[in-house]
C-alpha positions as CSV (number, residue, x, y, z in Angstrom):
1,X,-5.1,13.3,-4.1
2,X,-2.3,11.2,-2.3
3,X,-3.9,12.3,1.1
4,X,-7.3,11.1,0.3
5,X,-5.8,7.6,-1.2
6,X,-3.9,7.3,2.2
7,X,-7.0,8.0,4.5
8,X,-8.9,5.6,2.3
9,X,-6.5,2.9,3.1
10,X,-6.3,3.8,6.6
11,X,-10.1,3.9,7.2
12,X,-10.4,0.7,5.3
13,X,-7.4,-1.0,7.7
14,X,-9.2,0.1,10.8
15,X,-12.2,-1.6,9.6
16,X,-10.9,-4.7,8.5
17,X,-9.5,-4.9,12.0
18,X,-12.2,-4.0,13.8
19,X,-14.3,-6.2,11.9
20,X,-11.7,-8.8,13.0
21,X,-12.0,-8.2,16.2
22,X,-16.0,-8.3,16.4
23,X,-15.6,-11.6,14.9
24,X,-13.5,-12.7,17.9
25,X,-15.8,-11.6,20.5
26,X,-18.7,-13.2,18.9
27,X,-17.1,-16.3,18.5
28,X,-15.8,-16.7,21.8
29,X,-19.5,-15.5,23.3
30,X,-21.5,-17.2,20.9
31,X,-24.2,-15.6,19.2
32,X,-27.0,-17.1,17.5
33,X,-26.0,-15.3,14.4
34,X,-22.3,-16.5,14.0
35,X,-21.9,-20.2,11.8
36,X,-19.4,-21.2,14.5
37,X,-18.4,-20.8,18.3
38,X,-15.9,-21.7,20.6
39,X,-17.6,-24.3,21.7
40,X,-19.2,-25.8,18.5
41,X,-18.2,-28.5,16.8
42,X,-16.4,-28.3,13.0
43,X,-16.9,-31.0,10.2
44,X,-13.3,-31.0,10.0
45,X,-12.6,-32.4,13.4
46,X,-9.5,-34.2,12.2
47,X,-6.5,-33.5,14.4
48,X,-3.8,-33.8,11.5
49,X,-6.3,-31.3,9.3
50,X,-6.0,-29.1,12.4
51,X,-2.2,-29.2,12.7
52,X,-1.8,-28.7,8.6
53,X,-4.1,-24.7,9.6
54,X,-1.7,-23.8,12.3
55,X,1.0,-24.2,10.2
56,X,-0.2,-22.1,7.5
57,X,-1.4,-19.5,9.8
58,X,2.0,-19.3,11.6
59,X,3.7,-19.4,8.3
60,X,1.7,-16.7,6.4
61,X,1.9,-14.5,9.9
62,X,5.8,-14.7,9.7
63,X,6.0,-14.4,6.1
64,X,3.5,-11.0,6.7
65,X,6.1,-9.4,9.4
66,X,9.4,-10.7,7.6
67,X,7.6,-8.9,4.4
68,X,6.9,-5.5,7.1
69,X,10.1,-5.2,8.8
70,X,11.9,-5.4,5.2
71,X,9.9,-2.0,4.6
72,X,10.6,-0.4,7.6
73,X,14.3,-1.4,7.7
74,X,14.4,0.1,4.1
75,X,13.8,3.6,4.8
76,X,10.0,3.1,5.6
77,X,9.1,4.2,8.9
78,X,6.1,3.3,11.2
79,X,5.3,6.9,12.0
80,X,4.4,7.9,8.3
81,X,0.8,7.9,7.7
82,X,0.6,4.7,5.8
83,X,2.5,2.9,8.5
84,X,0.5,3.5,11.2
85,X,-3.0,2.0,10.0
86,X,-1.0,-1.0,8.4
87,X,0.7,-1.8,12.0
């Protein structure tokens, strides 16, 4: 049973990522489909707004690999089967 919940979580990480990176690609070759490009503008054009997201993102992408390397440094390794599709 513990085999099946890891391959569930492992399928559903490679598809989250995936997903992710299909986003990407359509936003930087924009497609009629996506609600914003590259290019396009954003209602929230405000440069102080803009500075306030790249903060949080760099904060919750540290916070995210303080929180991993804590597990691996603990005993966890990369290489298990769980590691792999959370890396």
């Amino acid at each position: 049973m513990k085999r099946y919940g890891i391959l569930l979580y492992a399928l559903f990480s490679y598809l989250v990522g995936l997903g992710t990176l299909l986003y990407l690609l359509f936003w930087v070759y924009p497609w009629s489909r996506m609600p914003t490009t590259l290019d396009g503008s954003h209602p929230h054009s405000d440069p102080l707004f803009a500075f306030a997201v790249d903060v949080t993102l760099i904060l919750l992408f540290g916070l995210r690999h303080s929180w991993g390397s804590n597990i691996v440094s603990s005993g966890g390794s990369p290489t298990q089967p769980v590691g792999r599709p959370t890396h």
